[in-house]
PyMOL Python script that loads the backbone (N, CA, C, O; Angstrom):
from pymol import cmd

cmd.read_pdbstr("""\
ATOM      1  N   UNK A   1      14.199  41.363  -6.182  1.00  0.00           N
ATOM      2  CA  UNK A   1      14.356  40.025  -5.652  1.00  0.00           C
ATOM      3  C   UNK A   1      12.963  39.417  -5.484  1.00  0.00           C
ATOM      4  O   UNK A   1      12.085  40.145  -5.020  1.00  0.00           O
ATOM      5  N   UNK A   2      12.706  38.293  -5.779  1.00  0.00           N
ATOM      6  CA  UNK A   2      11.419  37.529  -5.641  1.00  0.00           C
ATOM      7  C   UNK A   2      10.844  37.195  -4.242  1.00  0.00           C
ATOM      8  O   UNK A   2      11.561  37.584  -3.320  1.00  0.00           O
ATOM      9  N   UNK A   3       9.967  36.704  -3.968  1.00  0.00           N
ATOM     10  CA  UNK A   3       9.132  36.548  -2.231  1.00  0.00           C
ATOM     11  C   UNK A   3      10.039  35.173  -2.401  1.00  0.00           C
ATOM     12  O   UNK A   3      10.204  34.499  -3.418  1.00  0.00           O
ATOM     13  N   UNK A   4      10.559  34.986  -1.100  1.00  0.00           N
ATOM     14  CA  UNK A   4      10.409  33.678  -0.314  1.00  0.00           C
ATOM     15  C   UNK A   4       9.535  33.125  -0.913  1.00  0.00           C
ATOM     16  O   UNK A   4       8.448  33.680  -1.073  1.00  0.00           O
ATOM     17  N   UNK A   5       9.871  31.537  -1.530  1.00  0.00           N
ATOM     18  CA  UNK A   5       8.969  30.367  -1.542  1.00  0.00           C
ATOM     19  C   UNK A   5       8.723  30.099  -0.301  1.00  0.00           C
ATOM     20  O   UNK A   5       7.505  29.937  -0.376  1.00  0.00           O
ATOM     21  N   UNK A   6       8.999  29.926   0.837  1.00  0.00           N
ATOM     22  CA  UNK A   6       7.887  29.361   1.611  1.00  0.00           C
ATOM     23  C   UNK A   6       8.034  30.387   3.105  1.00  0.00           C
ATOM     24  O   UNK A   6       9.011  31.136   3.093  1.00  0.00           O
ATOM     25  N   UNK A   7       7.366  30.434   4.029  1.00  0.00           N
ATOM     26  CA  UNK A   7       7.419  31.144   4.802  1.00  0.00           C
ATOM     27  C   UNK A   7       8.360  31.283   5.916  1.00  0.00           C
ATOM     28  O   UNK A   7       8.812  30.202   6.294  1.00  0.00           O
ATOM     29  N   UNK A   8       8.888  32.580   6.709  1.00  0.00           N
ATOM     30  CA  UNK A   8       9.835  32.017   7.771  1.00  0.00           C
ATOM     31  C   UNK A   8       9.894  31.493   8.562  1.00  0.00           C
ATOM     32  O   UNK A   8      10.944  31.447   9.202  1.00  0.00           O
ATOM     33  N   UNK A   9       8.690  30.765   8.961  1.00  0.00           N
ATOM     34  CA  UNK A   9       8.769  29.481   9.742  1.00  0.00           C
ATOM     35  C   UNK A   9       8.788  28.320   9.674  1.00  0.00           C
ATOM     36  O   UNK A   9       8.891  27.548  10.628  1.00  0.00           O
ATOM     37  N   UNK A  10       8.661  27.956   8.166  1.00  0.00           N
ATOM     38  CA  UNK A  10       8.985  26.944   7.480  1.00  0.00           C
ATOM     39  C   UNK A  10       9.741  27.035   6.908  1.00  0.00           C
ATOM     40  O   UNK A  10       9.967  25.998   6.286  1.00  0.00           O
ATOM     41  N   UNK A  11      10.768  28.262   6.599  1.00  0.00           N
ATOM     42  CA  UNK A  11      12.826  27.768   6.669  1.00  0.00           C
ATOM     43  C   UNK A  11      12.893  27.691   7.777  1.00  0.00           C
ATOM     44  O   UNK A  11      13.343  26.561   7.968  1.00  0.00           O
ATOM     45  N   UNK A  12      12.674  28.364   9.123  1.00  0.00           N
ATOM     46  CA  UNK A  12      13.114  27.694  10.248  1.00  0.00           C
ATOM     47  C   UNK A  12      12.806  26.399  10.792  1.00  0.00           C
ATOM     48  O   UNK A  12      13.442  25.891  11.716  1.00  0.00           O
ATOM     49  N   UNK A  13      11.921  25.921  10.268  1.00  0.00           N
ATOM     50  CA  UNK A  13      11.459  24.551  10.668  1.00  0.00           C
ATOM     51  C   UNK A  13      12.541  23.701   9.832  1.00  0.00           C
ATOM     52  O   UNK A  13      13.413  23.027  10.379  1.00  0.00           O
ATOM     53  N   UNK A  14      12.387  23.809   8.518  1.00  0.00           N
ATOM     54  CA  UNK A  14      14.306  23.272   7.668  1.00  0.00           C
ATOM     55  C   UNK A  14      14.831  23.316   8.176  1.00  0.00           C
ATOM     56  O   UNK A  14      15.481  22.278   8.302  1.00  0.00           O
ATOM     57  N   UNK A  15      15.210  24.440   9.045  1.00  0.00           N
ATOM     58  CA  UNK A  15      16.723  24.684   9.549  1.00  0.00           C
ATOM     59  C   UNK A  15      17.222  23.999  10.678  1.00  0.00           C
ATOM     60  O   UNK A  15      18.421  23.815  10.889  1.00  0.00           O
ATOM     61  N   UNK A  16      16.065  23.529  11.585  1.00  0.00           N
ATOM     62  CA  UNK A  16      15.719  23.004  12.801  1.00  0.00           C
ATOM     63  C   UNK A  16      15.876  21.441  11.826  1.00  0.00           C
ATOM     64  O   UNK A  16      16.989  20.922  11.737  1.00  0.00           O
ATOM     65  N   UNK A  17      14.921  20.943  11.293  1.00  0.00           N
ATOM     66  CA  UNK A  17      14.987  19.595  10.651  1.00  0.00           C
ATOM     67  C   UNK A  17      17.017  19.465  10.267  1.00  0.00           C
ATOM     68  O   UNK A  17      17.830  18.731  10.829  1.00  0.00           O
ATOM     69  N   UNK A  18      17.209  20.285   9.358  1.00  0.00           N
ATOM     70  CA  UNK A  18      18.634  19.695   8.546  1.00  0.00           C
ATOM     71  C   UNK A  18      19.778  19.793   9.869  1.00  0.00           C
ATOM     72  O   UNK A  18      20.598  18.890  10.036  1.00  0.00           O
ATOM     73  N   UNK A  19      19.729  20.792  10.615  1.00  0.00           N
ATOM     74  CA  UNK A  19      20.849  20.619  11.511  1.00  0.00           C
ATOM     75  C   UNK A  19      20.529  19.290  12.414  1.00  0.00           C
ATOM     76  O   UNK A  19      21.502  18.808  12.992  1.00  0.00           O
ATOM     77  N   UNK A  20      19.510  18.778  12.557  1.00  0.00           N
ATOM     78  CA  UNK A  20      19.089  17.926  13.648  1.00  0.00           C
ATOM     79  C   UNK A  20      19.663  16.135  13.149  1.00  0.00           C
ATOM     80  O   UNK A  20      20.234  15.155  13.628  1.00  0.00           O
ATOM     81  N   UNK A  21      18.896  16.721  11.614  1.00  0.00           N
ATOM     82  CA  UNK A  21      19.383  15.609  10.799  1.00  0.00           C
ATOM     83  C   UNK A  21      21.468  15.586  11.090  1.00  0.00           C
ATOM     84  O   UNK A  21      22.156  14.743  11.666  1.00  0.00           O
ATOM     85  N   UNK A  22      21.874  16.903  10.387  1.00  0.00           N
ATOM     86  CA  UNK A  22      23.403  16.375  10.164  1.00  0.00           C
ATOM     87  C   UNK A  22      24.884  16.792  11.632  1.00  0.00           C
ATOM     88  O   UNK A  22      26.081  17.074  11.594  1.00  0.00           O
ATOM     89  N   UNK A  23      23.775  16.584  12.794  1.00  0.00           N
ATOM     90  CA  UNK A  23      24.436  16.713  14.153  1.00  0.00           C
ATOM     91  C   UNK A  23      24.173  15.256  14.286  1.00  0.00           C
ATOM     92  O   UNK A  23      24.357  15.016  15.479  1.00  0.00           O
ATOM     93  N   UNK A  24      23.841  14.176  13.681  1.00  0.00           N
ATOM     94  CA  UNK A  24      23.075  13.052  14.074  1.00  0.00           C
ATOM     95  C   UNK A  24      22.406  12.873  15.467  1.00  0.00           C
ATOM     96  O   UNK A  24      22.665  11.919  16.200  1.00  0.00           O
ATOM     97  N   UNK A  25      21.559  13.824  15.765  1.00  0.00           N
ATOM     98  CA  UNK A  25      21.155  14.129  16.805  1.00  0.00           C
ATOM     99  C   UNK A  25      19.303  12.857  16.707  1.00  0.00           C
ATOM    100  O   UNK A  25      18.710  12.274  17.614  1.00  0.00           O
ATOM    101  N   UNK A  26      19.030  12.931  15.290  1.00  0.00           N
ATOM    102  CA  UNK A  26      17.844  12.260  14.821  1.00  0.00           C
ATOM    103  C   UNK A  26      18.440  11.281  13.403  1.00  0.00           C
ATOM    104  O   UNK A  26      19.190  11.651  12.500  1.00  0.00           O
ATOM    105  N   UNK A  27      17.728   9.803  13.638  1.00  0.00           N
ATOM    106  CA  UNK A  27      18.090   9.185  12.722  1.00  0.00           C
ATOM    107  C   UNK A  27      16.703   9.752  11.321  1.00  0.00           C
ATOM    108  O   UNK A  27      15.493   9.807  11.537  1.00  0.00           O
ATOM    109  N   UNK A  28      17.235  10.008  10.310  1.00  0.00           N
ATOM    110  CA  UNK A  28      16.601  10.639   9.149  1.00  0.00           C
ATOM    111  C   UNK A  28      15.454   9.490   8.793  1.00  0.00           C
ATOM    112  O   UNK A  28      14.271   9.789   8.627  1.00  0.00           O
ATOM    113  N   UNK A  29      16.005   8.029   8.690  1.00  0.00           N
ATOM    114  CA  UNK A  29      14.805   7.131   7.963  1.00  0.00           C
ATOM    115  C   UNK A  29      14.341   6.749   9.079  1.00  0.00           C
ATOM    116  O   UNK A  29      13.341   6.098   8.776  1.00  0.00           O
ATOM    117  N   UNK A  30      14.482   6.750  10.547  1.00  0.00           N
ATOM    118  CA  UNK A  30      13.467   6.590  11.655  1.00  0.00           C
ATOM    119  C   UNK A  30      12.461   7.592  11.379  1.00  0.00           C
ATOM    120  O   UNK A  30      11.330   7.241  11.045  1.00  0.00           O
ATOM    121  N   UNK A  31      12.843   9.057  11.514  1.00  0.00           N
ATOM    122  CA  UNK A  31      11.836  10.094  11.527  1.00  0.00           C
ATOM    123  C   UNK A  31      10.847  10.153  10.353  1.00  0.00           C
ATOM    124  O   UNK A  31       9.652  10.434  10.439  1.00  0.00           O
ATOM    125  N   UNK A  32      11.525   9.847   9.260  1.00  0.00           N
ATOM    126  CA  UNK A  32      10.486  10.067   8.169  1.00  0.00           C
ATOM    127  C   UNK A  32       9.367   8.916   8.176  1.00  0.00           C
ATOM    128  O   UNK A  32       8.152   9.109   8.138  1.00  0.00           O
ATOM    129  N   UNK A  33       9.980   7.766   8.227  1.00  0.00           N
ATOM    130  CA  UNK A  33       8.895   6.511   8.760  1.00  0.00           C
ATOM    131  C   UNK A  33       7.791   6.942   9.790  1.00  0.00           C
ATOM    132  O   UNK A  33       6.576   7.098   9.668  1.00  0.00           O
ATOM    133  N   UNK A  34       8.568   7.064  10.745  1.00  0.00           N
ATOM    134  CA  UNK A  34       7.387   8.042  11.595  1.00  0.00           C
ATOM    135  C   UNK A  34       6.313   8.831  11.102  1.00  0.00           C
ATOM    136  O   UNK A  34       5.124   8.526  11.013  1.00  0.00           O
ATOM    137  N   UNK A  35       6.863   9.837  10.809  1.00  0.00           N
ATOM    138  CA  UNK A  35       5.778  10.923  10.275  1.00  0.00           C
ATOM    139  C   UNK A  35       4.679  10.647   9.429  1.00  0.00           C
ATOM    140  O   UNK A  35       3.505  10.990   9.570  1.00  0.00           O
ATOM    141  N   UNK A  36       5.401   9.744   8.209  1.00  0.00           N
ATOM    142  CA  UNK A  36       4.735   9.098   7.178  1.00  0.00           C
ATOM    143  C   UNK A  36       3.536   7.724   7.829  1.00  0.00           C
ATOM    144  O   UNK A  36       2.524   7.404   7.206  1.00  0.00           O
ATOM    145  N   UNK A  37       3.911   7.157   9.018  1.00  0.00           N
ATOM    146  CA  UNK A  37       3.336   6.331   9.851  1.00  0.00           C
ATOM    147  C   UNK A  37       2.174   6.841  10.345  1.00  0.00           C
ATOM    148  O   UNK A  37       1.206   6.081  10.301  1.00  0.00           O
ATOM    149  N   UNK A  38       1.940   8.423  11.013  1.00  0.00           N
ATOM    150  CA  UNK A  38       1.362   8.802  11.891  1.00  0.00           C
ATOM    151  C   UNK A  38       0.403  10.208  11.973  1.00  0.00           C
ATOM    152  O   UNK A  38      -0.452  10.763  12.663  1.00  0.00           O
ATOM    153  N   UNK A  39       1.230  10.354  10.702  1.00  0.00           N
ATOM    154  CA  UNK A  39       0.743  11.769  10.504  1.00  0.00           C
ATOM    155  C   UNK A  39      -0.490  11.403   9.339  1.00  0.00           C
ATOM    156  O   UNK A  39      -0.158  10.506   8.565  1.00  0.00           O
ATOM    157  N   UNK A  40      -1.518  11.838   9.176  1.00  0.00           N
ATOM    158  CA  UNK A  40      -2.262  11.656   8.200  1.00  0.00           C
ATOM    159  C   UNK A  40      -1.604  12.413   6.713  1.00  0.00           C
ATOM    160  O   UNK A  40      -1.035  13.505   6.715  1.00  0.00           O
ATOM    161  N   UNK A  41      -1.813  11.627   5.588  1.00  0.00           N
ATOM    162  CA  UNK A  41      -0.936  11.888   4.594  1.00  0.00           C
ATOM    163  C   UNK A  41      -1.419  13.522   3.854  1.00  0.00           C
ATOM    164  O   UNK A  41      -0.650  14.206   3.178  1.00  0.00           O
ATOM    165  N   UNK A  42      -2.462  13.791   4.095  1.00  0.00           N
ATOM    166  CA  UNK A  42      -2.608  15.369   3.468  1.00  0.00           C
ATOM    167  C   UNK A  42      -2.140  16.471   4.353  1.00  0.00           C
ATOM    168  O   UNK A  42      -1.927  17.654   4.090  1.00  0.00           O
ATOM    169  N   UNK A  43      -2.028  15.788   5.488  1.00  0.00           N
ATOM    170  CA  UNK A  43      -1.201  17.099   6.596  1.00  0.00           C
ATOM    171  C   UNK A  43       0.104  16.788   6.458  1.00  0.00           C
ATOM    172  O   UNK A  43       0.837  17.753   6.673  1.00  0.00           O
ATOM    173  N   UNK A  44       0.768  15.583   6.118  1.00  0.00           N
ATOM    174  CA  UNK A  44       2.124  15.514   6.183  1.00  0.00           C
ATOM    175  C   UNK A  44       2.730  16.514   4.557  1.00  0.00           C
ATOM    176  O   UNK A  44       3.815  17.096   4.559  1.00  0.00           O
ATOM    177  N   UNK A  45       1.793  16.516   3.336  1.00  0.00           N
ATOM    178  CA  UNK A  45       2.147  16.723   2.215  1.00  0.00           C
ATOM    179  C   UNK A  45       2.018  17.940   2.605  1.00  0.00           C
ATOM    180  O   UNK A  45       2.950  18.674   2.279  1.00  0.00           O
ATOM    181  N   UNK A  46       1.118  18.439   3.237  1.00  0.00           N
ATOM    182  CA  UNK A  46       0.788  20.128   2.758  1.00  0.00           C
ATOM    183  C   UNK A  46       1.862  20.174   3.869  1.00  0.00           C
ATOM    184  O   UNK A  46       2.499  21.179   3.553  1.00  0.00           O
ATOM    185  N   UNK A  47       2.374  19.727   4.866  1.00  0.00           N
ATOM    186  CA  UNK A  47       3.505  20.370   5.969  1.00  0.00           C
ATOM    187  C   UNK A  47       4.815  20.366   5.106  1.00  0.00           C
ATOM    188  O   UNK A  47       5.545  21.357   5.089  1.00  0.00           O
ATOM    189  N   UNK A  48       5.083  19.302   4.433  1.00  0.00           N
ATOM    190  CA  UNK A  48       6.486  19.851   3.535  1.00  0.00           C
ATOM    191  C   UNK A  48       6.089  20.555   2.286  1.00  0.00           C
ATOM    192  O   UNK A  48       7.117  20.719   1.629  1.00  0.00           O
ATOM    193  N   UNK A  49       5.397  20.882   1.872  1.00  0.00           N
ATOM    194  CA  UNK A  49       4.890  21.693   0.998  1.00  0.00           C
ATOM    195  C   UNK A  49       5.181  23.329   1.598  1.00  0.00           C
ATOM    196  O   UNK A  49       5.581  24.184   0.808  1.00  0.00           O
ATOM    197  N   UNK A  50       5.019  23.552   2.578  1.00  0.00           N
ATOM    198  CA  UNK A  50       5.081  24.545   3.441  1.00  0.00           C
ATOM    199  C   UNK A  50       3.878  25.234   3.500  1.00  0.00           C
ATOM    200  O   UNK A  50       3.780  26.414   3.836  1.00  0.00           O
ATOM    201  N   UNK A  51       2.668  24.275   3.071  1.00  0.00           N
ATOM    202  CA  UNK A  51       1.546  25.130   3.474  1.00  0.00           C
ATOM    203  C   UNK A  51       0.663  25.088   4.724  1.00  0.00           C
ATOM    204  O   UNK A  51      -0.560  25.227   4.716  1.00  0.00           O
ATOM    205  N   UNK A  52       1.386  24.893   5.736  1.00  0.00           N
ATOM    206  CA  UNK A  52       0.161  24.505   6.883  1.00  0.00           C
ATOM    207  C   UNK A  52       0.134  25.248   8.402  1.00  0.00           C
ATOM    208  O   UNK A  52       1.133  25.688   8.971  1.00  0.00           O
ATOM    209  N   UNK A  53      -0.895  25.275   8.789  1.00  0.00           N
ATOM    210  CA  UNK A  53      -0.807  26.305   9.704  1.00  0.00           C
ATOM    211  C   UNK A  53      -0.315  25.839  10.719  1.00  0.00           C
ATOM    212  O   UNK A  53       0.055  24.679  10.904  1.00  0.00           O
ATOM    213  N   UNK A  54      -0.274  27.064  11.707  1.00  0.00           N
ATOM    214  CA  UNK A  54       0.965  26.745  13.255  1.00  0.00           C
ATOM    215  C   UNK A  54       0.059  25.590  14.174  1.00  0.00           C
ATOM    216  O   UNK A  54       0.581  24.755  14.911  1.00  0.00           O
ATOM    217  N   UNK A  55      -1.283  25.734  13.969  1.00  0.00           N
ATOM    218  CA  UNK A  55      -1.786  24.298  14.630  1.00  0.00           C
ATOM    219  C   UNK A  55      -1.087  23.006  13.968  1.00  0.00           C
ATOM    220  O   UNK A  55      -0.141  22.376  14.440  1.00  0.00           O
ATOM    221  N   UNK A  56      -1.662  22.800  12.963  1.00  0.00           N
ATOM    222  CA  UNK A  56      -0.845  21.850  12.259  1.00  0.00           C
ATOM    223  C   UNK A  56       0.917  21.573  12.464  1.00  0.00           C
ATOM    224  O   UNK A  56       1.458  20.535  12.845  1.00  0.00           O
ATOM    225  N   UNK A  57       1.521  22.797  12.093  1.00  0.00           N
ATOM    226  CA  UNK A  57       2.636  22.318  12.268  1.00  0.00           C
ATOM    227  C   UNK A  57       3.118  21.761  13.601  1.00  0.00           C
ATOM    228  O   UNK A  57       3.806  20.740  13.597  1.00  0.00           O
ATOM    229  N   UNK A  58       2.805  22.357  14.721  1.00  0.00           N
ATOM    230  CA  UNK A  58       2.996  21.488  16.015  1.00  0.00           C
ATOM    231  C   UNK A  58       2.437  20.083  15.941  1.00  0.00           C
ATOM    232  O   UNK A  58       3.110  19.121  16.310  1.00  0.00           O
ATOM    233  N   UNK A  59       1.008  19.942  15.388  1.00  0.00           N
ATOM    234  CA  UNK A  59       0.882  18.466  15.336  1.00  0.00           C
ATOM    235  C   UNK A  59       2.344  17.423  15.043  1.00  0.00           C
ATOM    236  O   UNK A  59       2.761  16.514  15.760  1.00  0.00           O
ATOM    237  N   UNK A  60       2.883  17.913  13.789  1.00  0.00           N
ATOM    238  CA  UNK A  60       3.726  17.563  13.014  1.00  0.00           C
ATOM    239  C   UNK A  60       4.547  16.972  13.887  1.00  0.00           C
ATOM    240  O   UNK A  60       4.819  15.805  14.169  1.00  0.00           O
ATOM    241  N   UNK A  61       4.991  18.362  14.373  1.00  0.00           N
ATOM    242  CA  UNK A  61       6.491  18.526  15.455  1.00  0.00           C
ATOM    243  C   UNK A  61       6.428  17.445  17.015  1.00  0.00           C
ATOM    244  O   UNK A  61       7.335  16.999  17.718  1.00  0.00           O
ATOM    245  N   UNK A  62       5.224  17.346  17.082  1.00  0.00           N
ATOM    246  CA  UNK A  62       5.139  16.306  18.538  1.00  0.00           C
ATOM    247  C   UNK A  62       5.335  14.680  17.731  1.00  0.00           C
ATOM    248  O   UNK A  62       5.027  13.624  18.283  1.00  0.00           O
ATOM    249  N   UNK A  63       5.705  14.751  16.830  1.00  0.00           N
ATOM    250  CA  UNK A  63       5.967  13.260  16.553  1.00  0.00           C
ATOM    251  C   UNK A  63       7.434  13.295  15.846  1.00  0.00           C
ATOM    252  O   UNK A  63       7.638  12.590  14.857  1.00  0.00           O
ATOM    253  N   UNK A  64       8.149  13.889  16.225  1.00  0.00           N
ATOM    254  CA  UNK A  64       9.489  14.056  16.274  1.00  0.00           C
ATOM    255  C   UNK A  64      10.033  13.956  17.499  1.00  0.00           C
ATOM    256  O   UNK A  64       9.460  14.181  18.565  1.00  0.00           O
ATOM    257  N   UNK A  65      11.318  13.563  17.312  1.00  0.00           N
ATOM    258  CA  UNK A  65      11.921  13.885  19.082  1.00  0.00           C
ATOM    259  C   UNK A  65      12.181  14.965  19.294  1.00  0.00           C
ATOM    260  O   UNK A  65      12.919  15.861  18.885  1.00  0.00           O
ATOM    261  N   UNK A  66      11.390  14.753  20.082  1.00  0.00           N
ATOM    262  CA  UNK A  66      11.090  16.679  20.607  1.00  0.00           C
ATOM    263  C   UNK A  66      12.657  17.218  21.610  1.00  0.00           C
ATOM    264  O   UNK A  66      12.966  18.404  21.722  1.00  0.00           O
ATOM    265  N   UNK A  67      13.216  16.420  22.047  1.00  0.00           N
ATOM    266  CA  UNK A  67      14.420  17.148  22.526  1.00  0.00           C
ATOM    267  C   UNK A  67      15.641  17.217  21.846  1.00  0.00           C
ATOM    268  O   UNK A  67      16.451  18.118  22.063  1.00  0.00           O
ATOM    269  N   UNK A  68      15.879  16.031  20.777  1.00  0.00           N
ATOM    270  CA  UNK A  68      16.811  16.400  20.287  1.00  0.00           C
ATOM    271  C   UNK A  68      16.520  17.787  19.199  1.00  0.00           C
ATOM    272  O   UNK A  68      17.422  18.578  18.920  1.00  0.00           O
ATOM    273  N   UNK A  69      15.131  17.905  18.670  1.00  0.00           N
ATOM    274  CA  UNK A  69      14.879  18.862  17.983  1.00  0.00           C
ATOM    275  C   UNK A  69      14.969  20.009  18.839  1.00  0.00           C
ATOM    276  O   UNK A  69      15.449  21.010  18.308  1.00  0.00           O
ATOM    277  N   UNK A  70      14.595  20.106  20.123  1.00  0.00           N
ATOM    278  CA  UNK A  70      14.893  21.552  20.377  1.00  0.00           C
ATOM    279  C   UNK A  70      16.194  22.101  20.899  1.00  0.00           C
ATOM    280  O   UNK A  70      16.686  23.223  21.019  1.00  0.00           O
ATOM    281  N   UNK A  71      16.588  20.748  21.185  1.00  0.00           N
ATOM    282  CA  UNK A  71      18.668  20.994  21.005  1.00  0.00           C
ATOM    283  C   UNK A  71      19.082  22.122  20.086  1.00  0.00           C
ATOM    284  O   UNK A  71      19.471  23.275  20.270  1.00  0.00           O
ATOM    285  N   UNK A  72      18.808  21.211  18.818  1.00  0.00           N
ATOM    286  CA  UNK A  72      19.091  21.547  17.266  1.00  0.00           C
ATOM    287  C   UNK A  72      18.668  23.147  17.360  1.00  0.00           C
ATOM    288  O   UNK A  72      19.604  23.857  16.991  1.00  0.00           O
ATOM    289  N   UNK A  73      17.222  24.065  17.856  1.00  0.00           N
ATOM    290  CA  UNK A  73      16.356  24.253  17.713  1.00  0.00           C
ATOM    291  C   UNK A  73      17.570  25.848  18.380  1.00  0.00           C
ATOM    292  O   UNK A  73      18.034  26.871  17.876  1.00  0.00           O
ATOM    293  N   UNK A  74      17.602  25.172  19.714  1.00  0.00           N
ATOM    294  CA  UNK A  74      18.365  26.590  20.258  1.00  0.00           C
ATOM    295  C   UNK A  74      19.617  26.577  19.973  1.00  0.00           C
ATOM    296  O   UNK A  74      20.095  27.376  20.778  1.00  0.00           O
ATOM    297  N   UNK A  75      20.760  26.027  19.101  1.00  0.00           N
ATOM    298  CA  UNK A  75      21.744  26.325  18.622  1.00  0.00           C
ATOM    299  C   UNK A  75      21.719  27.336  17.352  1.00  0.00           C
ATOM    300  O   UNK A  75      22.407  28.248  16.891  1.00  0.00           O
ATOM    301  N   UNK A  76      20.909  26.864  17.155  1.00  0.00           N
ATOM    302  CA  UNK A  76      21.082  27.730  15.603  1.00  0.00           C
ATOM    303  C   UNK A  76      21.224  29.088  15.756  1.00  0.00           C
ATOM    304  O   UNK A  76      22.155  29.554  15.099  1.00  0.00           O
ATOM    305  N   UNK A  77      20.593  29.873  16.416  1.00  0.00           N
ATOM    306  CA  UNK A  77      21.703  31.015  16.254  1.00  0.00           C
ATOM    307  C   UNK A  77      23.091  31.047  16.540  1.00  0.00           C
ATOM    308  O   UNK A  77      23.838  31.868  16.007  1.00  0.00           O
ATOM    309  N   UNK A  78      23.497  30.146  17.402  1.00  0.00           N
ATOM    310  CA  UNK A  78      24.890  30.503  17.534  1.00  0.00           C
ATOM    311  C   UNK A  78      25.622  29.882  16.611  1.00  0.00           C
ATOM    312  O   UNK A  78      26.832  30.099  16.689  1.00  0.00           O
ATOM    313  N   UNK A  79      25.235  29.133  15.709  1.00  0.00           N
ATOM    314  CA  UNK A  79      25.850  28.720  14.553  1.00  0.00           C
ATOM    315  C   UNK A  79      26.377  30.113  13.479  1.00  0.00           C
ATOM    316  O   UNK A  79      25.722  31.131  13.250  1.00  0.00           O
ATOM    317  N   UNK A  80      27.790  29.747  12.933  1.00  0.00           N
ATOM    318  CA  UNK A  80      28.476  30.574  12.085  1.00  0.00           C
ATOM    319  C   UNK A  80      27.073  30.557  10.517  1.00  0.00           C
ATOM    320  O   UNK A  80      26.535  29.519  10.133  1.00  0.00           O
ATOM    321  N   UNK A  81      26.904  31.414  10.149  1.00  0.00           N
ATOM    322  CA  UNK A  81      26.087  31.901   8.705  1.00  0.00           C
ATOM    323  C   UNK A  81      27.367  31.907   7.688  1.00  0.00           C
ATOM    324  O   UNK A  81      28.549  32.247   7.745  1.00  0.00           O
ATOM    325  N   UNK A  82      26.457  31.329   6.707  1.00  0.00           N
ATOM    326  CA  UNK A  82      27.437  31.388   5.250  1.00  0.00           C
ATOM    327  C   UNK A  82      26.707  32.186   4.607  1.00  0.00           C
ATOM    328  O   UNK A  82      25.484  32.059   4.554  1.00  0.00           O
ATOM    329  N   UNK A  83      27.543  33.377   3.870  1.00  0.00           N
ATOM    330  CA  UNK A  83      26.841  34.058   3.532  1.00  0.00           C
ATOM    331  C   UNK A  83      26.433  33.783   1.907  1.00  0.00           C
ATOM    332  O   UNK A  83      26.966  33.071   1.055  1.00  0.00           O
ATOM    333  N   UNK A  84      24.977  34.870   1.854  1.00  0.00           N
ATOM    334  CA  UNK A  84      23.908  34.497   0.493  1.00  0.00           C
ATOM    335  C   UNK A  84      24.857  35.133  -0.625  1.00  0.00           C
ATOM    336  O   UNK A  84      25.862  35.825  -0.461  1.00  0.00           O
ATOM    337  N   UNK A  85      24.323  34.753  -1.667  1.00  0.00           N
ATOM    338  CA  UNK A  85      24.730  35.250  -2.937  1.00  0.00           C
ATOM    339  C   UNK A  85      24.308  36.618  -3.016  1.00  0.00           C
ATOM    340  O   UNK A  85      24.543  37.278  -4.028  1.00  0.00           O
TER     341      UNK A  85
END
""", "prot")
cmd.dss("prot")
cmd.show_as("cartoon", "prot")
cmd.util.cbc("prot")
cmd.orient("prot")
């Protein structure tokens, strides 16, 4: 089996983003405006890229709503898994 493309804290950071997104807990074109607004554009690219470090990524993360994300954030384990191929 091949390495993970990107690291496990950047699928968990996905995982945290997409549930947050489809609980409509965060409006999707508010947040991205945001980020894209505020974040300087080589930290925002290399953060979805999945290359950036845990300093960085908190930068990221404080310009999100930070509570509905950590809603999202502590459910996820108790969410049902579909399982992999």
């Amino acid at each position: 089996m091949p390495p993970a493309a990107h690291s496990a804290r950047a699928r968990a950071m996905d995982a945290v983003l997409l549930r947050a997104l489809d609980s409509g807990r965060v409006d999707g074109p508010a947040l991205f405006a945001r980020l894209f607004a505020d974040v300087p554009m080589r930290r925002l690219l290399r953060f979805l890229d999945g290359r950036t470090g845990l300093f960085e990524d908190l930068s990221v993360g404080l310009r999100t709503p930070i509570g509905p994300m950590l809603r999202s954030a502590a459910e996820l384990p108790r969410l049902p898994r579909r399982p992999s191929d």
